[in-house]
N, C-alpha and C positions, 0 to 999 in steps of 0.2 A: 456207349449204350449198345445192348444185345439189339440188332434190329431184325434178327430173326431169319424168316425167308426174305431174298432177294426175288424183285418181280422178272417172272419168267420171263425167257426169249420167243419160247415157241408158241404160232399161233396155231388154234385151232378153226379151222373150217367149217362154216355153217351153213345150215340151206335157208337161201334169202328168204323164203318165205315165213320162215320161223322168224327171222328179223325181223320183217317187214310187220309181222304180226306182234310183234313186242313193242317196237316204235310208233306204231299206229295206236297204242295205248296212254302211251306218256307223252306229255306236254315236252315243248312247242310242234313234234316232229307230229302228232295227230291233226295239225292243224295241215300237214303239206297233201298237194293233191297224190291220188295215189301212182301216177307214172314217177312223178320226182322222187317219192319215196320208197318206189322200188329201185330208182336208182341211188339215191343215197344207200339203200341196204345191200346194193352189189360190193361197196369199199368197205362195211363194218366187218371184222372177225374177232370170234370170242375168244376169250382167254379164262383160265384157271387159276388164282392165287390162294392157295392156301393160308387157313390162318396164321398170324404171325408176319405176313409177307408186305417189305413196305414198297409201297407201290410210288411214292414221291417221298424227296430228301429234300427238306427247308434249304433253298439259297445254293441248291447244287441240280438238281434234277431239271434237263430242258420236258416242257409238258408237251410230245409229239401228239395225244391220243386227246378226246374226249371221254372219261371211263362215263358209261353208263353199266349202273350195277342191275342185272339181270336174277343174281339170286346172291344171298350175302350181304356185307356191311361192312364200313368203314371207318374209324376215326380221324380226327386229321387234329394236329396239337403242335405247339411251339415247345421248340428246347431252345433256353435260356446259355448262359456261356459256363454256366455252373453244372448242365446237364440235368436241370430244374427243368421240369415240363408242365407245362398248362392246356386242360384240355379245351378245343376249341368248337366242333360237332362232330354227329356222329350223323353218317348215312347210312343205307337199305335202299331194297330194291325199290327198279322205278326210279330214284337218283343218280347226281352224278357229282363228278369229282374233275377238276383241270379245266372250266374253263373259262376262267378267269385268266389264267396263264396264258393262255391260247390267244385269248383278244388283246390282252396289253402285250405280250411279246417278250413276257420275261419268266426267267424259273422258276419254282416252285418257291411260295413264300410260307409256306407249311410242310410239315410230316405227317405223310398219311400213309393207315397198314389198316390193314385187313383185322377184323376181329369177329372171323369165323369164315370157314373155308367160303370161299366168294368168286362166283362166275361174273364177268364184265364184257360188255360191248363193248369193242376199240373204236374210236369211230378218229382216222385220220385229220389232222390237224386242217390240211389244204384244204380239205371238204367241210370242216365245220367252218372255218374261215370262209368259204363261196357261200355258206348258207346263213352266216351271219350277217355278209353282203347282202345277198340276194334277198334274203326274207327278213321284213320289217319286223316281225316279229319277235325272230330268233332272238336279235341284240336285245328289242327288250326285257325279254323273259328272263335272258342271261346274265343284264345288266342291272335286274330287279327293279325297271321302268317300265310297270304291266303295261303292255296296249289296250286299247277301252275292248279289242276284240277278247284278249285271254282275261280279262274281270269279268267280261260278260259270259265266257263259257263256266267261269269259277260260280260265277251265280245259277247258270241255267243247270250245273252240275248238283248244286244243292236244290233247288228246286225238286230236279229230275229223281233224285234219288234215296231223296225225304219225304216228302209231299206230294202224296198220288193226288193227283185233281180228281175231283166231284160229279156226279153228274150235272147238278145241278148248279153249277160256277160257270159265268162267264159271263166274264168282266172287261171291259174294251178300256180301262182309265188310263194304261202307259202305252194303248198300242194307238190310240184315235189323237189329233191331234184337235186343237179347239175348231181351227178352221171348217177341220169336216163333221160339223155339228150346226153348224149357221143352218138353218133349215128357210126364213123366210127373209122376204128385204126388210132392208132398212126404213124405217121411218122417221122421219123428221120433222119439222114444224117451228117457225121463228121463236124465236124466246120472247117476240113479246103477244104472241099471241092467247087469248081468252083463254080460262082453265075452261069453256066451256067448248071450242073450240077442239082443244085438245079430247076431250071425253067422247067426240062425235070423231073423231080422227081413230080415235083407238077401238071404239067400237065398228067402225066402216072395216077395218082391215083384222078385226079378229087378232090385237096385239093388245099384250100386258104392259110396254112401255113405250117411250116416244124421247129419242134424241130432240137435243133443245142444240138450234142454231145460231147465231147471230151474226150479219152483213153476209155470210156465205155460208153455205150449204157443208163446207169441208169444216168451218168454223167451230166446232159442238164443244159447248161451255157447259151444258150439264145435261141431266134425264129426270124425266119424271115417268113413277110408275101408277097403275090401279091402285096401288097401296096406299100414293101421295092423295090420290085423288079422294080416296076414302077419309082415311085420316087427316089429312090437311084441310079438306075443303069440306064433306060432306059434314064431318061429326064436327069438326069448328065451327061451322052455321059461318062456311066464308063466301063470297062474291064468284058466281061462276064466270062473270064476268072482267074479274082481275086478272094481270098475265102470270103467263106459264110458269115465270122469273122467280115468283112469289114464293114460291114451292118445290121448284127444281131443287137435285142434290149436286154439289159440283164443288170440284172437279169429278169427273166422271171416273169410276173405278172402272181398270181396263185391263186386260193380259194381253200377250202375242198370239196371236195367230199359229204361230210353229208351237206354242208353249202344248202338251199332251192335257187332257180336261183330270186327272188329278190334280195338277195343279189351281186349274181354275174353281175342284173344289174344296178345294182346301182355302183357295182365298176367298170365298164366299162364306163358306162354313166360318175361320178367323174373324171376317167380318161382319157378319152376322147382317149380307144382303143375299138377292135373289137375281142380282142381272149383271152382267159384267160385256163391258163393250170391248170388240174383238179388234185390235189393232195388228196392220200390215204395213211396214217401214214408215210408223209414226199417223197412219193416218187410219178414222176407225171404218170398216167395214164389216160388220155386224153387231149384233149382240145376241149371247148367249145367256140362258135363264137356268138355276137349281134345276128345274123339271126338266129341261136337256137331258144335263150330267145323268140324272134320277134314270130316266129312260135306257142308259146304259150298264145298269147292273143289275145282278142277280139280288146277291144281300146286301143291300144298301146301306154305305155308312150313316150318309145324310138322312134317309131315314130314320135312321138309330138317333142321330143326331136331333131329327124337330121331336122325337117321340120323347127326350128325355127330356126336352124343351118345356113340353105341357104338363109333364106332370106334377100333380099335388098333392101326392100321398108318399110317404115311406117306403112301403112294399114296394109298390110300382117301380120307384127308383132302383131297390135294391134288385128287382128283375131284370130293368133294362140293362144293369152296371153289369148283370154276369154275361149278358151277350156281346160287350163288346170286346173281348179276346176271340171271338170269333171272326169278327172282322180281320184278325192277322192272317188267318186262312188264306183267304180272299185273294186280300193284297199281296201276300207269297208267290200265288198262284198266278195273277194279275202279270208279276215281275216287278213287282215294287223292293226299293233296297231299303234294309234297315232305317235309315235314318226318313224316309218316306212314311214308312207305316208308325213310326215311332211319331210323329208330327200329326197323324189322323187319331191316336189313338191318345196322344195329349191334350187334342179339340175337345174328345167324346169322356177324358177323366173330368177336366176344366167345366163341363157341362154339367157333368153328376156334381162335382162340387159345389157348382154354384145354385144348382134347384135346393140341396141339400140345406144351404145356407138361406136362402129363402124364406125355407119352411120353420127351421129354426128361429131365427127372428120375429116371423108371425107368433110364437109361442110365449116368445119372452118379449116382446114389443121393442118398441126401437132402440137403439143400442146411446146409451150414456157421449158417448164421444164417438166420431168417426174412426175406423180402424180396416183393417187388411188382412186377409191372411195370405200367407208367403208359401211358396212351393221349393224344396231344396231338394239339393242331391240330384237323383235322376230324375227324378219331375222337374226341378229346375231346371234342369238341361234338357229336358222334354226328349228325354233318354228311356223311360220306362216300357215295355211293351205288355210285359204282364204284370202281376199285380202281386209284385215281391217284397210289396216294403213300403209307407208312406213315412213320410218326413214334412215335417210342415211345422211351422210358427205363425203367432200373430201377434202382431204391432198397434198399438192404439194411441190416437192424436192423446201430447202432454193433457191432463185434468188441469182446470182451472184450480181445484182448491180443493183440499181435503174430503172434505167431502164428494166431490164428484170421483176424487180419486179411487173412495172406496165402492162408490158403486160403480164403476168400471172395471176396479179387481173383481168383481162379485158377477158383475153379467157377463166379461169374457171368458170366468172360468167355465159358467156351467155354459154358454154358449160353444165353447170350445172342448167339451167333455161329451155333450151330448152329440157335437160334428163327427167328432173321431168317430165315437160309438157307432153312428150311423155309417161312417164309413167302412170299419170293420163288416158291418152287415151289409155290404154292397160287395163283400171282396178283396179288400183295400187292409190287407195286417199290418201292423205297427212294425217297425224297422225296430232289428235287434239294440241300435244305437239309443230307439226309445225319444229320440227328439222330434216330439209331437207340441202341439200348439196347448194340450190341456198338463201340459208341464209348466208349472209357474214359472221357471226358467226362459219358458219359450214362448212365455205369454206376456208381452211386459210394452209401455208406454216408448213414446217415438225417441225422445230423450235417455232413458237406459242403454236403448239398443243404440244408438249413436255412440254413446260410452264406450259398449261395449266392444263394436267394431273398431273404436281406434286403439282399443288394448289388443286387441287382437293381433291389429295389422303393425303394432310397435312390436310384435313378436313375445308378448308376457304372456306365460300361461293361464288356462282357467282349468279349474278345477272341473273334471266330470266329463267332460267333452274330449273322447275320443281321436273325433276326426272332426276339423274346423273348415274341414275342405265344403263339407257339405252346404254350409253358410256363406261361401262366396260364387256359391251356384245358385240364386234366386232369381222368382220370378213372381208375378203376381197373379197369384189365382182367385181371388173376387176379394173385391171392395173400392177403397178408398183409394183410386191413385195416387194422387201426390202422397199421400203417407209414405208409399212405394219408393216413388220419385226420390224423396229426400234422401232414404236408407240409401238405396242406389245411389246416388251422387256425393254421398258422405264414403262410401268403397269406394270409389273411384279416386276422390279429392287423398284423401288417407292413403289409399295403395302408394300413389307417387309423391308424398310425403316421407311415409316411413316404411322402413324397408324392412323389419325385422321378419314379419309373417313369412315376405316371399324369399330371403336366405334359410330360415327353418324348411321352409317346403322344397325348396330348391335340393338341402342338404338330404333331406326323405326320400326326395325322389334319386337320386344320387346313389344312396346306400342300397336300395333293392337292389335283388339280381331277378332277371328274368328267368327264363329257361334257357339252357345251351341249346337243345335241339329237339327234333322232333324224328325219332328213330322209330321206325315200324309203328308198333301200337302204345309207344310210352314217350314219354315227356323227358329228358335226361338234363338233369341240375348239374350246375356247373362242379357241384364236387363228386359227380357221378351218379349221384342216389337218380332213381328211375319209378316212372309215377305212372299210371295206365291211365288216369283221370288229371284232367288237366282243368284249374279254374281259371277258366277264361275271363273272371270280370277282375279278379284280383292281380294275375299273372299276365293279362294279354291287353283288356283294354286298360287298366288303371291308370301306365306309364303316362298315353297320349290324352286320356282326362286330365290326367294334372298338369302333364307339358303346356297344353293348350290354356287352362286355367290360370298357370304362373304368369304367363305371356300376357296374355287378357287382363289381367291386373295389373301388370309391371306398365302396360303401353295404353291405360285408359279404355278399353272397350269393353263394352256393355254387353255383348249378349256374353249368352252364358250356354249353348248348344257348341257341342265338342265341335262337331263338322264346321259347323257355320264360324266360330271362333280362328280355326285355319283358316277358313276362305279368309275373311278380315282379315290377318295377319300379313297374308298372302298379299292380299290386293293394297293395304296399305306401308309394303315394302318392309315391312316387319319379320318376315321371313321367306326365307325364296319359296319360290313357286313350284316348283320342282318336288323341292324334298317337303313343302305343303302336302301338295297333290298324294305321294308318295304315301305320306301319315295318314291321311284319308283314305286312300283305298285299304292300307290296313286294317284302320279302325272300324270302316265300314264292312271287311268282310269277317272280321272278330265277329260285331254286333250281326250282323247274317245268323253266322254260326250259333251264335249263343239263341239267339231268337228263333231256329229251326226246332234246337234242341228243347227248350221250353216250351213250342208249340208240342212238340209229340206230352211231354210231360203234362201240360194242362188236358190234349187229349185223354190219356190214361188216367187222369183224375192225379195226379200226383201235383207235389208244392214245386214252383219252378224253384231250378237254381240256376249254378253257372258250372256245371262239373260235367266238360266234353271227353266223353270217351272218344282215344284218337283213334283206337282202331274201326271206327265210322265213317273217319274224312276220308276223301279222293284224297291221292298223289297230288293234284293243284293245292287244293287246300291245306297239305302239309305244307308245300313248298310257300305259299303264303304266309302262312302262321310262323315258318320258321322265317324267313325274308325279316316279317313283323318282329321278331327281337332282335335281330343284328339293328334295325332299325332304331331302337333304344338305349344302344350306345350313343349312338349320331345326337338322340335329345338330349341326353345328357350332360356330353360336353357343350351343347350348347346353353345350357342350365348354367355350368360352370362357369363359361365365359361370362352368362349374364351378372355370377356373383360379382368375379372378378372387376367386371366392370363398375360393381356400387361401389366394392371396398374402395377402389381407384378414387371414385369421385368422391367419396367417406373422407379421405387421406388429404 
């Protein structure tokens, strides 16, 4: 093979400050204080390679330099023994090339040339070796094991350069921990003491609730609040003279004390209480209430949230549903990560759906049989952030007999025609896939869908259904649990019965190709072709959706949220911890991305999508995004091995 120019010998001489100024730009050398990296920039000098020039020779070339590419571009690709080449990626400025060679100690396991006249920083071998010692960071950057500090600059970098903050924001939920919100002491009072007791206790100290003790003070078996008091005792016409015990709620809903107060509202918001007791190494000291958290925002989710609570009209609904994509604002701003704001803004759709449903019912009166409606896809994985698409079915308890039968097809249809409709008019359009609940397909008794799940997961096809993925992402967004329950545990039971589903899914996820790399402002496919617009939902997250999902089914677990699906895997020896971690910070700064991007779009009034112009990301976040597909080779074979492993036991 012609390899063109040969990499020069001569260096040329720079003035460190133009170094200094170039390294102090790109990742990890921005993070060194500035004496160290004026000294690093005393040993770099630049070099010229013209195009054509190959600068490393696969299995011959020792890697002396660190190339950082200052102006120009690289390829780097394997030759075969037939002199057959495959290409591998492609770099640009801000990048670099050699240093993988550099930390293992061995030559060049690629061919790399220049493809377009290209200026490089040299940066000696010895010196990037003391800086890969020296600074924790370096290795990981290099080794593609972010440290929490370079995810945290990829984050504050999209913030910073997306998202001008407001005058009127500010929000304390990821920066205030629960602790420094305790405002008053603690109050307690024996558990078998008088509800009347209690009421003259809570009124003496100007408190909404009262720790319940028994034999010691550190003892707290449950709480009672004004609310128990009202509702329990006053509108009961119960004994104020009864104990506290009567009425207490317990076990005591509790967070940590370190845990930051989004968390704690989010688990009140899920729960659908108002006080949560503050625990420090297992024991509680305080309690905090919603009107804390409330106290610390500007636009209030939980606001959003009692406001969609009470309502009982249509309109109403469909106004409060357009403000809540405004809440992503916020929590951007806040410093909340994708999977965060996606979790608040799954409480406030879950909320709209269920008043929605409410009202419905009152119109058409009680419903024939008990029934569910199910959340798939990205609401199922309470993955949604804007309002790109519902998906959704409903399930209703077997009819006793014919007759009940047909009036159950007759009240879930139009119950289920008029839901959607209303959802449309909240914001909510129907997913091109079209699998909505007022689809007689999607609307069918507890029995069908059992059916149909175990045809599914034998691996036989059905007719019409696209993507089947979507249906093993469920979740229940109002009704009848156990309906829920059973669906669920009939996936579960079936997944590791029959294996045909997760070899088809396994074999899809297999055949994709990702992107080879991420070159300046375009996207470069592995057979060259070059894209300026890159779909991030199809192309970037899809992979670790469905890795995560295969897994999740293959090994019994329940939930159905990407992230949280790795944690489990992780924690129950299912997959290392490591290359876990790894998958998630990918996926999490994909979802960033795509979620910045949609935010500007909903701003301008446009439809979100998923199509990131690359010439918009920082340097980190190419180098992320590109990290993120070398990364889905590694899924892959591990897909494979899982096959291999059924046939085995198949055999």
């Amino acid at each position: 093979m012609d390899k063109g120019h040969m990499a020069s010998n001569g260096q040329v001489p720079s003035a460190p400050d133009v170094i200094v100024d170039f390294l102090g730009n790109i990742m990890p050398f921005k993070e060194l204080d500035l004496q160290l990296l004026q000294d690093v920039a005393r040993h770099v000098r630049v070099d010229f390679f013209p195009k054509g020039t190959w600068l490393l020779t696969m299995g011959e070339s020792e890697v002396r330099f660190l190339y950082l590419i200052q102006q120009g571009g690289v390829k780097s690709f394997l030759t075969d023994e037939e002199g057959q080449t495959t290409l591998k990626d492609y770099r640009g400025e801000g990048e670099y090339i050699g240093a993988l060679g550099i930390i293992r100690g061995t030559v060049a396991n690629m061919n790399v040339e220049t493809v377009e006249d290209t200026f490089c920083f040299l940066l000696p071998r010895d010196i990037f070796l003391d800086l890969i010692t020296s600074q924790p960071g370096f290795a990981q950057y290099y080794l593609k094991s972010f440290s929490e500090k370079v995810v945290s600059t990829a984050y504050t970098e999209l913030r910073k350069h997306r998202v001008a903050r407001r005058g009127d924001e500010d929000l304390y939920l990821f920066s205030i921990k629960v602790e420094d919100i305790i405002g008053r002491t603690l109050r307690r009072i024996p558990v078998g003491a008088s509800v009347q007791d209690a009421a003259k206790m809570m009124m003496r100290f100007s408190v909404g609730s009262l720790l319940l003790y028994e034999n010691d003070e550190d003892n707290i078996v449950g709480i009672i609040t004004d609310k128990d008091l009202r509702n329990k005792v006053v509108a009961a016409g119960m004994e104020m003279a009864m104990p506290v015990r009567k009425i207490m709620t317990s076990p005591v809903a509790a967070i940590s004390s370190q845990a930051v107060c989004f968390d704690a509202l989010i688990k009140m918001m899920s729960s659908g209480i108002h006080h949560l007791a503050v625990e420090d190494n297992g024991k509680i000291t305080g309690i905090i209430t919603s009107h804390d958290v409330m106290l610390l925002q500007g636009n209030s989710p939980y606001m959003l949230f009692k406001e969609i609570s009470t309502q009982c009209s249509y309109p109403a609904l469909y106004s409060l549903a357009q403000k809540i994509p405004g809440v992503v604002r916020n929590l951007i701003n806040e410093g909340a990560k994708a999977g965060n704001i996606a979790q608040m803004v799954a409480l406030l759709n879950d909320r709209v759906l269920a008043q929605l449903l409410r009202l419905v019912e009152l119109e058409l009166g009680r419903a024939p049989v008990p029934y569910c409606w199910l959340l798939l896809g990205c609401e199922g994985r309470k993955e949604l952030t804007f309002k790109t698409g519902q998906e959704n079915a409903l399930v209703y308890a077997d009819p006793e007999d014919d007759y009940q039968q047909r009036a159950a097809a007759v009240y879930f249809k139009e119950l289920s025609k008029r839901t959607i409709n209303h959802l449309v008019n909240c914001g909510y359009p129907v997913a091109e896939e079209h699998i909505i609940a007022s689809d007689s397909r999607w609307c069918r008794p507890l029995r069908v869908w059992k059916d149909q799940y175990t045809t599914w997961l034998k691996g036989e096809p059905f007719a019409g259904v696209v993507e089947k993925g979507a249906f093993f992402d469920i979740r229940l967004g109002y009704g009848h649990k156990p309906l829920f329950e059973e669906i669920r545990a009939k996936i579960v039971k079936d997944a590791r019965k029959y294996n045909g589903y997760l070899i088809s899914a396994v074999n899809d996820c297999t055949t994709w190709r990702t992107p080879l790399a991420v070159f300046r402002d375009v996207i470069v496919e592995e057979d060259g072709k070059q894209e300026s617009l890159f779909d991030i939902k199809e192309k970037g997250l899809a992979p670790y959706i469905h890795f995560a999902r295969i897994l999740a089914l293959h090994y019994g677990i329940r939930e159905t949220n990407t992230l949280a699906r790795l944690a489990i895997l992780a924690k129950e020896g299912r997959l290392d911890g490591e290359l876990a971690g790894r998958i998630q910070e990918a996926c999490e700064i994909q979802m960033h991305i795509q979620l910045i991007h949609q935010l500007h779009q909903y701003e301008v009034g446009s439809l979100p999508d998923s199509f990131i112009a690359l010439g918009k990301l920082t340097e980190l976040e190419r180098k992320m995004l590109r990290d993120g597909f070398e990364l889905v080779g590694e899924l892959n074979d591990l897909l494979q091995s899982l096959v291999k492993g059924i046939h085995k036991r198949q055999r």
